[in-house]
VOPAGU-2260 file (C-alpha; in pm, 1 decimal, decimal comma):
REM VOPAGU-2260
SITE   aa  ch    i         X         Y         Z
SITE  UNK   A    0   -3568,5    2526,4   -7989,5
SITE  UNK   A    1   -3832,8    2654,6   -7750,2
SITE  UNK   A    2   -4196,2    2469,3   -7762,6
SITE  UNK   A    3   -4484,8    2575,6   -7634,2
SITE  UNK   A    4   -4712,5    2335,8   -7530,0
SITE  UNK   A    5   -5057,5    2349,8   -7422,2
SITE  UNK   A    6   -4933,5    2313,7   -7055,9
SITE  UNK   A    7   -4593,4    2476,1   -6997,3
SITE  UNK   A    8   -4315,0    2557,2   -7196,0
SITE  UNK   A    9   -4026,9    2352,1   -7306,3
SITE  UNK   A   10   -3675,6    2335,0   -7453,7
SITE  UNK   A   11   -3589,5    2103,6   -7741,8
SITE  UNK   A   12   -3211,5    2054,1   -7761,3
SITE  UNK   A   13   -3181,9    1841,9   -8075,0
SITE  UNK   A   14   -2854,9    1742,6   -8281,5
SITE  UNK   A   15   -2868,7    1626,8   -8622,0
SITE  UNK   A   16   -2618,0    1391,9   -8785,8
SITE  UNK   A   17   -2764,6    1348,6   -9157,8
SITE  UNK   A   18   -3098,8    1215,2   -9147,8
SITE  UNK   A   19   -3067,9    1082,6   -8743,8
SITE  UNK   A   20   -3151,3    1321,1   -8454,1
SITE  UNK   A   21   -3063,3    1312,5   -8072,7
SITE  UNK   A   22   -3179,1    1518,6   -7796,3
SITE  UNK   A   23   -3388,8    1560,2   -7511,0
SITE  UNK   A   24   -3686,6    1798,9   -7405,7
SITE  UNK   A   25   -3604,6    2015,4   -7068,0
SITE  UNK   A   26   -3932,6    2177,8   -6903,3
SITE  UNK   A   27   -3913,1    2349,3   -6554,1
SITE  UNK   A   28   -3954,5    2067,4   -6376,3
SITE  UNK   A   29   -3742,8    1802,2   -6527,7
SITE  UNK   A   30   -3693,8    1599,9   -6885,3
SITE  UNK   A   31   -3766,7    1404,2   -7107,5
SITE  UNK   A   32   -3453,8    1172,8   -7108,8
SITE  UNK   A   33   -3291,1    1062,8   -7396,2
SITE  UNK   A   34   -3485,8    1109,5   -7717,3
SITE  UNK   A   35   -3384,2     945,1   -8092,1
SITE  UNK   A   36   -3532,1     950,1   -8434,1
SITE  UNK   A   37   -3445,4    1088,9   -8769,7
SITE  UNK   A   38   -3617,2    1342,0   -8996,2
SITE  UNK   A   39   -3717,0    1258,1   -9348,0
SITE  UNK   A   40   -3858,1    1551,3   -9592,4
SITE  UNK   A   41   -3911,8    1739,9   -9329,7
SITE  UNK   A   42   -4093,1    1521,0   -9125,5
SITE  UNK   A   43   -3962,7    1472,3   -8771,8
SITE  UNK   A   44   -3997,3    1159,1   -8529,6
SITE  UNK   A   45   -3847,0    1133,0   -8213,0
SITE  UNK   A   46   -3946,0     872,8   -7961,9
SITE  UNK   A   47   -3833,8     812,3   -7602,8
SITE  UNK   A   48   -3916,1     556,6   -7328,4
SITE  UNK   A   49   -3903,5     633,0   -6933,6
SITE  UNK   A   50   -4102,8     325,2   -6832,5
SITE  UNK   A   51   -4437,9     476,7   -6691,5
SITE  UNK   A   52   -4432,8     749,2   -7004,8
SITE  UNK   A   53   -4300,4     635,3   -7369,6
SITE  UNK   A   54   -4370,4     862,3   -7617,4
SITE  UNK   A   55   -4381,3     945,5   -7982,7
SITE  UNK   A   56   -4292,2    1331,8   -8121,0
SITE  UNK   A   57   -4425,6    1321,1   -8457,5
SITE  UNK   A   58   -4353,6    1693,1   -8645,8
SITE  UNK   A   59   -4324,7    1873,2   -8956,4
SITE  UNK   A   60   -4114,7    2227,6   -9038,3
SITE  UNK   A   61   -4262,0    2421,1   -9247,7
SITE  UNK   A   62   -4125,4    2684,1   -9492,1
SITE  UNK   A   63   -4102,7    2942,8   -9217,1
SITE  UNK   A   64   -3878,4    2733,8   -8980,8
SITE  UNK   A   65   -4166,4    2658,5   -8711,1
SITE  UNK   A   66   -4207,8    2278,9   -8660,1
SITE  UNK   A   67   -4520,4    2210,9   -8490,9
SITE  UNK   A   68   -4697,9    1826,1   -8465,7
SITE  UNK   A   69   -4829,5    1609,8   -8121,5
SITE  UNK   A   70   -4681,4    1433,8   -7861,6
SITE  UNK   A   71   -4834,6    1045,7   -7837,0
SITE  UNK   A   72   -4825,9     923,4   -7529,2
SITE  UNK   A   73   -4997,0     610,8   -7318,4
SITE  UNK   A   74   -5286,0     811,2   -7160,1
SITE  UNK   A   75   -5325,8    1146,5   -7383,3
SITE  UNK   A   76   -5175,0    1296,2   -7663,2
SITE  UNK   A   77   -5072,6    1726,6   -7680,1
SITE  UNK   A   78   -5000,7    1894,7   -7957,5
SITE  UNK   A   79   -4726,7    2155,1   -7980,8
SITE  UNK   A   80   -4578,5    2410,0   -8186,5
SITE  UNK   A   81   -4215,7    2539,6   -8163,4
SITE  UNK   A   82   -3963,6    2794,4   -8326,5
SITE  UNK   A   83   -3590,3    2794,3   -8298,2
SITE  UNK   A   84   -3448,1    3016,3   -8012,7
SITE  UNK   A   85   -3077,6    2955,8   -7966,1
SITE  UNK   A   86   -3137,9    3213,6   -7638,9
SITE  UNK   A   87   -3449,2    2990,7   -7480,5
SITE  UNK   A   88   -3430,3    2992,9   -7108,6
SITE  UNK   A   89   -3681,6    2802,6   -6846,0
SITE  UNK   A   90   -3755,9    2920,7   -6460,1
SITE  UNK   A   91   -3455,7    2911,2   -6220,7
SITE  UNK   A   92   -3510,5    2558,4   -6057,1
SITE  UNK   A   93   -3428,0    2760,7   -5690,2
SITE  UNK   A   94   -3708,9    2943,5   -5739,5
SITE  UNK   A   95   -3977,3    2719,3   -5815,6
SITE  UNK   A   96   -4030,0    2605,9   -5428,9
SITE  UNK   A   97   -3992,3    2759,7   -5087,6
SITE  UNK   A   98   -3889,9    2746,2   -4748,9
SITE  UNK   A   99   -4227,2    2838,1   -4499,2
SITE  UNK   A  100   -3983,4    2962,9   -4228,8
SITE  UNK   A  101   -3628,7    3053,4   -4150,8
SITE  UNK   A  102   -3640,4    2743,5   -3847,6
SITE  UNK   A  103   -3468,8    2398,6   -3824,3
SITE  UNK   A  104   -3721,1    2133,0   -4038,6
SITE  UNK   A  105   -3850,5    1909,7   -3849,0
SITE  UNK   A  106   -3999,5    1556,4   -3963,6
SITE  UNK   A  107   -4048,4    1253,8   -3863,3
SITE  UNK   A  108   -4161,2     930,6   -4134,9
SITE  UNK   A  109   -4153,5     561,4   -4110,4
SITE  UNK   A  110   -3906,5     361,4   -4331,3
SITE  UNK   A  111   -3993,2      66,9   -4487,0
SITE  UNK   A  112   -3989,6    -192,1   -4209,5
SITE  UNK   A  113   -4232,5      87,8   -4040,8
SITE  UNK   A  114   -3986,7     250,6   -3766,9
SITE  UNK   A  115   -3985,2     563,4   -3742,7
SITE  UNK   A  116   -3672,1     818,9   -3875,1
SITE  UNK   A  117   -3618,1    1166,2   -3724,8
SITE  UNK   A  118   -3424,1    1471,0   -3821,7
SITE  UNK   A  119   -3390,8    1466,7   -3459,0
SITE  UNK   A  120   -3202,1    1109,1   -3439,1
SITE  UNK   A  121   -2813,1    1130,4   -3337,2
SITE  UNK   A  122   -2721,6    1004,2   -3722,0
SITE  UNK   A  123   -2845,6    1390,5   -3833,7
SITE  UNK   A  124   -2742,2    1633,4   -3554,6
SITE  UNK   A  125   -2460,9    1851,9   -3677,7
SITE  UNK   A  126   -2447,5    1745,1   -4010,4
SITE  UNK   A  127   -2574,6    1893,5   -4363,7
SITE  UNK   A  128   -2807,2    1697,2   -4444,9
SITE  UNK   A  129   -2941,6    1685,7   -4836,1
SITE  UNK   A  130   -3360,0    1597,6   -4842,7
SITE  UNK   A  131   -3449,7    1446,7   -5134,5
SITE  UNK   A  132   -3834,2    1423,1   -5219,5
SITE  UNK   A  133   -3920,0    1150,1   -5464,1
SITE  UNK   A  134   -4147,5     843,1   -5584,9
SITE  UNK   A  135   -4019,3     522,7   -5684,0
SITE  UNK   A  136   -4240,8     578,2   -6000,3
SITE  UNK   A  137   -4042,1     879,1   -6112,3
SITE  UNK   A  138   -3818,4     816,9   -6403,9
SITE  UNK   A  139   -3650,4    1213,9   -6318,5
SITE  UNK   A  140   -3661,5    1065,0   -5930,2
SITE  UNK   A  141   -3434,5     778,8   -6077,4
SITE  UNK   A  142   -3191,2     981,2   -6206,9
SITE  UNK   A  143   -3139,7    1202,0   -5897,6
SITE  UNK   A  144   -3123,7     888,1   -5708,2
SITE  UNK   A  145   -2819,1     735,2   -5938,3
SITE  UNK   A  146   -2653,0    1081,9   -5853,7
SITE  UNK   A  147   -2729,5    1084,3   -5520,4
SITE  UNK   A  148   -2657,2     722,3   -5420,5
SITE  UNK   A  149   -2280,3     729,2   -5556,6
SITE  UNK   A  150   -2260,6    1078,4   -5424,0
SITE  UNK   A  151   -2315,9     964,4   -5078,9
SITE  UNK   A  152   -2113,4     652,7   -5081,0
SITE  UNK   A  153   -1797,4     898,9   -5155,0
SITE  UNK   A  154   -1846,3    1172,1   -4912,6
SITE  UNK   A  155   -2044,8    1010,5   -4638,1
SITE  UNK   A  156   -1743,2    1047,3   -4417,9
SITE  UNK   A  157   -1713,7    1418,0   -4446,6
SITE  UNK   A  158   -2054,3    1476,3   -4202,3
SITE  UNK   A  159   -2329,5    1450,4   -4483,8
SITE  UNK   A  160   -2627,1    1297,5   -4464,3
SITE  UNK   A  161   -2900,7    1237,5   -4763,6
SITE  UNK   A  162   -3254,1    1111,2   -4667,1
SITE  UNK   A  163   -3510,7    1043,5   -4897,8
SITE  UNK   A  164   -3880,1    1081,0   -4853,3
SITE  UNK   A  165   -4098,6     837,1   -5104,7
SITE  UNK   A  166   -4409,3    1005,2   -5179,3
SITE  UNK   A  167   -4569,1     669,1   -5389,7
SITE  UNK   A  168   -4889,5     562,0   -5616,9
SITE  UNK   A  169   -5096,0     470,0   -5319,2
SITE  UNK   A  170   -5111,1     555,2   -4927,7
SITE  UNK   A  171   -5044,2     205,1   -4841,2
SITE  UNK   A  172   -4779,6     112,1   -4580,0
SITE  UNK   A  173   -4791,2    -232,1   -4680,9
SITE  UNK   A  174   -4709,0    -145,3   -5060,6
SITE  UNK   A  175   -4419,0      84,6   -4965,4
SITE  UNK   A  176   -4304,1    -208,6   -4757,5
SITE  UNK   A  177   -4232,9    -420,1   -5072,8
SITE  UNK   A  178   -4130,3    -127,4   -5325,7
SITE  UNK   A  179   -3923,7      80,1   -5119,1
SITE  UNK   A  180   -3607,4    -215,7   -5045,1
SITE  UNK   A  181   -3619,5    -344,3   -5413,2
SITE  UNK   A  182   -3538,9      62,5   -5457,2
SITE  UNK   A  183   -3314,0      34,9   -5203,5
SITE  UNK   A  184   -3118,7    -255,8   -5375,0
SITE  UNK   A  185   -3167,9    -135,8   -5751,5
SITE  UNK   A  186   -2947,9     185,9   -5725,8
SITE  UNK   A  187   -2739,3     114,8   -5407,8
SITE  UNK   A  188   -2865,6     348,9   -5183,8
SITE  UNK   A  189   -2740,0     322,9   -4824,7
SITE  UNK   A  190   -2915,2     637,4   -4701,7
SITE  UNK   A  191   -3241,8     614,8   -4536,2
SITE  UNK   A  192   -3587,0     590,3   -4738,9
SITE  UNK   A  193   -3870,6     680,9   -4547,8
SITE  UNK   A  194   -4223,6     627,3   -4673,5
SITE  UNK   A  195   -4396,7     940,6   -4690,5
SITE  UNK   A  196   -4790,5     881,9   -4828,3
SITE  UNK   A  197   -4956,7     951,1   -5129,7
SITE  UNK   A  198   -4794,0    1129,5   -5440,8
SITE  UNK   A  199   -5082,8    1363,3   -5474,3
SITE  UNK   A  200   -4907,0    1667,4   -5449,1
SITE  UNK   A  201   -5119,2    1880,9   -5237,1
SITE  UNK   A  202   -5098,5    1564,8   -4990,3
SITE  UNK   A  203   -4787,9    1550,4   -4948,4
SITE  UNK   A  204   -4751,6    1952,3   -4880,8
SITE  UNK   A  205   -4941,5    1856,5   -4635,3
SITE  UNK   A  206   -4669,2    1630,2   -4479,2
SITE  UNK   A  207   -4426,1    1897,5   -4589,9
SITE  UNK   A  208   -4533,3    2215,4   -4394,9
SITE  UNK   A  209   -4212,1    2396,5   -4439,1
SITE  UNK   A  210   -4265,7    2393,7   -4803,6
SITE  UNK   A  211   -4480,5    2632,1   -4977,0
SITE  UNK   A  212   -4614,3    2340,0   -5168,7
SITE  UNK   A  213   -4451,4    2043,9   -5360,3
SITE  UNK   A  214   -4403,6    2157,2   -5737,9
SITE  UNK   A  215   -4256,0    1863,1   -5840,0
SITE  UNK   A  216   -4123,7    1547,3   -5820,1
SITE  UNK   A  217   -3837,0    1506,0   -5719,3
SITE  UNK   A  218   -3710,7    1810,3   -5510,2
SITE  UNK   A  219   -3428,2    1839,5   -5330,8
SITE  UNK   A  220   -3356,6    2054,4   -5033,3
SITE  UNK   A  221   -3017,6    2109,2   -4874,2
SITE  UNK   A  222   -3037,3    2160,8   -4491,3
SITE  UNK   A  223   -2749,6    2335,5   -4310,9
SITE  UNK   A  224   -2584,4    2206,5   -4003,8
SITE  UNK   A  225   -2885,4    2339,6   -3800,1
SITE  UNK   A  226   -3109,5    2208,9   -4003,4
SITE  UNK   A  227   -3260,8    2502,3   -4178,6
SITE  UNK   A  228   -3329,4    2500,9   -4545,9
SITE  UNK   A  229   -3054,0    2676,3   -4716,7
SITE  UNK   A  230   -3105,8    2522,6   -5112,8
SITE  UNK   A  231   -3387,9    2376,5   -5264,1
SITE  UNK   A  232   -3361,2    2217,6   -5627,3
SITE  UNK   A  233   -3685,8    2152,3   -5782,6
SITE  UNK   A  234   -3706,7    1853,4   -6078,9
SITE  UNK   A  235   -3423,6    1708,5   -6219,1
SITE  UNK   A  236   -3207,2    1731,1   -6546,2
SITE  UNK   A  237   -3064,6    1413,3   -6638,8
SITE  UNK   A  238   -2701,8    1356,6   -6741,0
SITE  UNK   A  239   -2853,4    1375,9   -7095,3
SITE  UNK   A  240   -2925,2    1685,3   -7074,3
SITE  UNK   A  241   -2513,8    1819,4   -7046,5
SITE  UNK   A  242   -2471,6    2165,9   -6949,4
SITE  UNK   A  243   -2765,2    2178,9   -6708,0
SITE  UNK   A  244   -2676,7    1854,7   -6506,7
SITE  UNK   A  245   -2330,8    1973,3   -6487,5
SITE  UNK   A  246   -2426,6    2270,5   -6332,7
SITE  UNK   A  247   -2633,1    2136,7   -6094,3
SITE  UNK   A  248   -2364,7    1863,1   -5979,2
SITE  UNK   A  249   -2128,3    2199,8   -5989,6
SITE  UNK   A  250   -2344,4    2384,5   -5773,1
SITE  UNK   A  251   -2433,2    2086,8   -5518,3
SITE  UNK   A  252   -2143,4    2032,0   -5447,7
SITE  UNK   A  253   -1983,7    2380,2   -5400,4
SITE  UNK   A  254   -2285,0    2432,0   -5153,5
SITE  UNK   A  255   -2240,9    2140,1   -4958,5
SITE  UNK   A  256   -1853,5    2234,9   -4938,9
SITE  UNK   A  257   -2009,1    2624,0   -4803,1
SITE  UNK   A  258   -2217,0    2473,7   -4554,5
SITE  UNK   A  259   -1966,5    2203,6   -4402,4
SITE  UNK   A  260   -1790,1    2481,0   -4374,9
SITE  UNK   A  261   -2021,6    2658,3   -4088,4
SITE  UNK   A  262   -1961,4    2606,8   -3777,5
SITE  UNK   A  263   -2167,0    2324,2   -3582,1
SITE  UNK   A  264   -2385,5    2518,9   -3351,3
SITE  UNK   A  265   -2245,0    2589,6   -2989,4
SITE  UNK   A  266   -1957,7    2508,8   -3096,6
């Protein structure tokens, strides 16, 4: 089911079991999580909570097949229309961001305690090293982070590195100071997380200069041995969302085999 919204388009993927429906709603840059409800004479409510966005799909089908109704959510509500389309496809997530140059990355942010962390430190030089771009607000962000977290743990040994740039509500060192080890502790993560300003997005391209621009939250960039950008994964799909996660996982991990697979430079 493909909807089109009044600000991008979406896929519903919904499964019926008698009067109770399950699915989730994929958009270019992420999704919805899990989403439940039921439909009753043709009258469809699905509801999902993420924390900082719960919302209501209320909807009705009408004789022609199109189901069209609004999205309620805490700060606005969208209305939407949507026809079935078993062949819907979205923008390829590689595409959505760029690197600015063919060169090693090079950055530099504070973590949490306020030292600073370099691509440039010994714990990075030679190894692929995975870049992910979040907040600590992000419900997709949190599911990347579950991934990544037990990802590392099992192949740390293998010359992989993850780092993960916060980008949070405010600019405020102090703030990030509190949030950023509770994150820490909540999903295991034993990778660094650096604080990396404000989540307004044309900020933090800013702080980013070897992206084009920061398209979403989170994004995640795969950097070779030499540190150039080889991958870069823009938003998340969520375990929930089957096929797609899958593929991603597939995908990650076939390219991090590729580029451990390169030669360190000079040698």
């Amino acid at each position: 089911m493909a909807a089109n919204g009044t600000r991008r388009e979406r896929i519903a993927v919904l499964k019926q079991d008698g009067n109770h429906v399950t699915g989730v709603l994929l958009s270019p840059t992420g999704d919805s999580r899990a989403l439940e409800g039921n439909v009753v004479d043709g009258q469809l409510r699905l509801s999902g909570f993420t924390g900082p966005a719960p919302s209501l799909y209320h909807g009705a089908l009408a004789a022609d097949g199109k189901l069209a109704g609004t999205v309620y959510g805490l700060r606005n509500n969208q209305a939407f229309e949507a026809v079935r389309d078993d062949t819907a496809t979205l923008p390829d997530p590689y595409s959505l961001t760029r690197a600015t140059s063919d060169g090693p990355v090079r950055f530099t942010f504070p973590d949490a305690n306020g030292t600073p962390v370099s691509l440039d430190d010994p714990r990075y030089r030679g190894k692929v090293v995975a870049v992910q771009i979040l907040g600590t607000w992000c419900p997709n962000c949190a599911d990347e982070t579950r991934f990544l977290a037990l990802w590392y743990s099992k192949h740390r040994s293998r010359g992989v590195e993850v780092v993960g740039i916060a980008f949070e509500q405010e600019d405020d060192a102090q703030l990030a100071a509190r949030t950023l080890p509770r994150y820490r502790e909540f999903y295991g993560i034993d990778y660094a997380l650096l604080f990396g300003g404000s989540l307004d997005k044309a900020a933090a391209g800013v702080r980013l200069p070897w992206l084009n621009e920061v398209v979403a939250y989170p994004t995640l960039v795969l950097l070779d041995r030499q540190g150039r950008v080889r991958e870069i994964y823009t938003g998340f799909n969520s375990p929930e969302t089957g096929k797609p996660n899958r593929d991603f996982v597939d995908r990650f991990n076939a390219t991090v085999d590729a580029l451990l697979a390169e030669p360190v430079s000079g040698s």
